[in-house]
C-alpha positions in Angstrom: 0.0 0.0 0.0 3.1 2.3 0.8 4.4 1.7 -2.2 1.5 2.6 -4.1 0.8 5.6 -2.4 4.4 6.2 -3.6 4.6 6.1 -6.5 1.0 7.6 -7.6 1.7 10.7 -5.6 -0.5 10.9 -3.6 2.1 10.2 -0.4 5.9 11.9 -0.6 8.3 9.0 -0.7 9.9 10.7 2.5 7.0 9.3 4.6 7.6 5.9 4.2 8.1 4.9 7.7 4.9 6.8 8.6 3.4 5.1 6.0 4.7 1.6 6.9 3.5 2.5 10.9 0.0 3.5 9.6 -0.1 0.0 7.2 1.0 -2.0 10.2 -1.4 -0.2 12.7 -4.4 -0.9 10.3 -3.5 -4.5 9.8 -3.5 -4.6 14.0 -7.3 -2.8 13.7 -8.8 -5.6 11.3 -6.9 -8.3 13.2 -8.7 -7.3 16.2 -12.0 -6.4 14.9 -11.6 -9.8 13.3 -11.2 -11.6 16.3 -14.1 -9.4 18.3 -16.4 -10.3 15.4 -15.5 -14.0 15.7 -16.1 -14.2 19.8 -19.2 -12.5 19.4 -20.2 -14.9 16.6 -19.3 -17.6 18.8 -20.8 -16.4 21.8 -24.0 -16.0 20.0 -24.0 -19.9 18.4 -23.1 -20.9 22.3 -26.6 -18.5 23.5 -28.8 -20.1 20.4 -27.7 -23.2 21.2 -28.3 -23.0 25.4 -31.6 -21.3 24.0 -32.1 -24.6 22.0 -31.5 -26.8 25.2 -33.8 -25.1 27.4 -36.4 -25.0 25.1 -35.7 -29.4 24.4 -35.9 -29.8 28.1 -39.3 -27.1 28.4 -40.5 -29.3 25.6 -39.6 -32.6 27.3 -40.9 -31.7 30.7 -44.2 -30.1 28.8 -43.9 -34.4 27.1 -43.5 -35.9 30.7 -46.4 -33.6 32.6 -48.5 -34.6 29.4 -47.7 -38.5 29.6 -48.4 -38.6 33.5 -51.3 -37.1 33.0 -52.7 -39.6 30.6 -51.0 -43.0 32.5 -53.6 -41.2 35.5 -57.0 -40.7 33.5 -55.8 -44.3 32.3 -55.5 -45.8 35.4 -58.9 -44.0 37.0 -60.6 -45.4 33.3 -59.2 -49.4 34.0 -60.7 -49.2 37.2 -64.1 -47.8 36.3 -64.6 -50.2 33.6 -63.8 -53.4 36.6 -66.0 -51.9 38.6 -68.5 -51.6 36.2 -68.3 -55.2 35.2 -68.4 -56.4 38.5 -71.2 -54.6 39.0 -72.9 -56.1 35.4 -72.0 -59.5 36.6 -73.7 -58.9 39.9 -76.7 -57.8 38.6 -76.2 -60.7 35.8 -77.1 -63.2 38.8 -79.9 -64.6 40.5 -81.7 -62.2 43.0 -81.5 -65.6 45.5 -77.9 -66.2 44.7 -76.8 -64.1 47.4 -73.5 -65.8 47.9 -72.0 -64.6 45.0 -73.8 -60.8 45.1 -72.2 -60.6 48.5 -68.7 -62.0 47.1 -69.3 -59.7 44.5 -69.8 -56.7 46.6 -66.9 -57.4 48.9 -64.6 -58.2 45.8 -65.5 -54.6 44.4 -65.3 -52.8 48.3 -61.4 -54.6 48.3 -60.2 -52.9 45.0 -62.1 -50.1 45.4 -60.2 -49.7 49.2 -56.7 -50.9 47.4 -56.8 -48.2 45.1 -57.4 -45.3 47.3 -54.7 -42.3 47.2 -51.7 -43.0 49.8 -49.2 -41.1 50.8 -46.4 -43.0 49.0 -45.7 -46.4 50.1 -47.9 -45.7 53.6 -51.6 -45.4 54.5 -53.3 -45.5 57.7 -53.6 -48.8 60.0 -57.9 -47.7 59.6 -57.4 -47.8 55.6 -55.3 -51.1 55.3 -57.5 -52.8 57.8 -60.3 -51.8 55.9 -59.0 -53.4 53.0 -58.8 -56.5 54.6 -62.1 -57.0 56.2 -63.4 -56.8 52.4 -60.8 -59.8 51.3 -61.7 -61.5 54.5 -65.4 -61.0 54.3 -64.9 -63.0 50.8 -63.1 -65.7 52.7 -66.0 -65.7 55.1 -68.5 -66.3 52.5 -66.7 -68.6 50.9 -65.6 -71.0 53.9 -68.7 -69.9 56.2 -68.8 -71.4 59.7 -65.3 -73.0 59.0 -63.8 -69.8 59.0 -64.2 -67.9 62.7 -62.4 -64.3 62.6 -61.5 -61.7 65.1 -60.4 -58.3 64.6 -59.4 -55.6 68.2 -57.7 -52.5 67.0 -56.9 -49.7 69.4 -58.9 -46.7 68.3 -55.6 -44.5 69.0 -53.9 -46.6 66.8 -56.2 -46.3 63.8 -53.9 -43.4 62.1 -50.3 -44.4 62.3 -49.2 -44.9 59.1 -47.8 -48.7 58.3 -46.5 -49.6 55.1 -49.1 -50.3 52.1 -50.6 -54.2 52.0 -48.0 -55.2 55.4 -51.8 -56.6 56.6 -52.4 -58.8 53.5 -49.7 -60.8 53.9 
């Protein structure tokens, strides 16, 4: 560029180490403009793509909440429809076949009592024993005098939580 300033006249050939400075000092401006234009390139490809990522896991957590949600209208549907076909087969029987209403009826209190929220993997002693006067009553009907039961549960103890189906086994 010196050179050619030199020689079409436009820059006295006695300035040539001002003009060789000015070249250099130019060539140190676009080197560093071209390396700040290159980190702010990158540093916006490293924002779209953290933008990106948030918006995958927003989208996958929007997936999850959507899925759970199903699984649970699925599971309260599966239920309704045994319930309602217990209740069909009930009503399917014999008005003087009251052995297998009642087994019925009991079979139908048990799942119903089985499926009832808990918190976690504990319910109440009053809930699980619940659950198994409905199996036993079953039993009962089934066995009759042959099977003799007899249940004493401290009133103060009907809330303490014990783990789920411990009194089933």
């Amino acid at each position: 560029y010196a050179a050619l300033a030199i020689q079409s006249g436009t820059m006295p050939g006695s300035d040539l180490a001002k003009s060789i400075w000015f070249v250099q000092a130019l060539c140190w401006v676009l080197a560093a403009t071209g390396l700040i234009l290159a980190a702010l390139a990158e540093g916006n490809r490293r924002a779209a793509e953290r933008i990106r990522h948030e918006q995958t896991l927003q989208f996958e957590a929007a997936f999850r909440e959507s899925r759970a949600q199903l699984d649970a209208l699925r599971y309260q549907i599966n239920p309704h429809f045994l319930f309602n076909s217990l209740n069909s087969v009930r009503e399917a029987l014999p008005d003087d076949a009251t052995t297998p209403r009642d087994m019925i009826t009991e079979l139908a209190d048990y799942l119903r009592s089985t499926l009832e929220p808990s918190d976690g993997h504990f319910r109440p002693l009053r809930a699980e024993d619940g659950a198994v006067q409905h199996y036993l009553a079953i039993e009962q009907l089934r066995y009759g005098s042959d099977l003799r039961l007899k249940f004493s549960i401290e009133p103060e103890t009907a809330s303490v939580q014990i783990p789920v189906f411990l009194l089933h086994e």
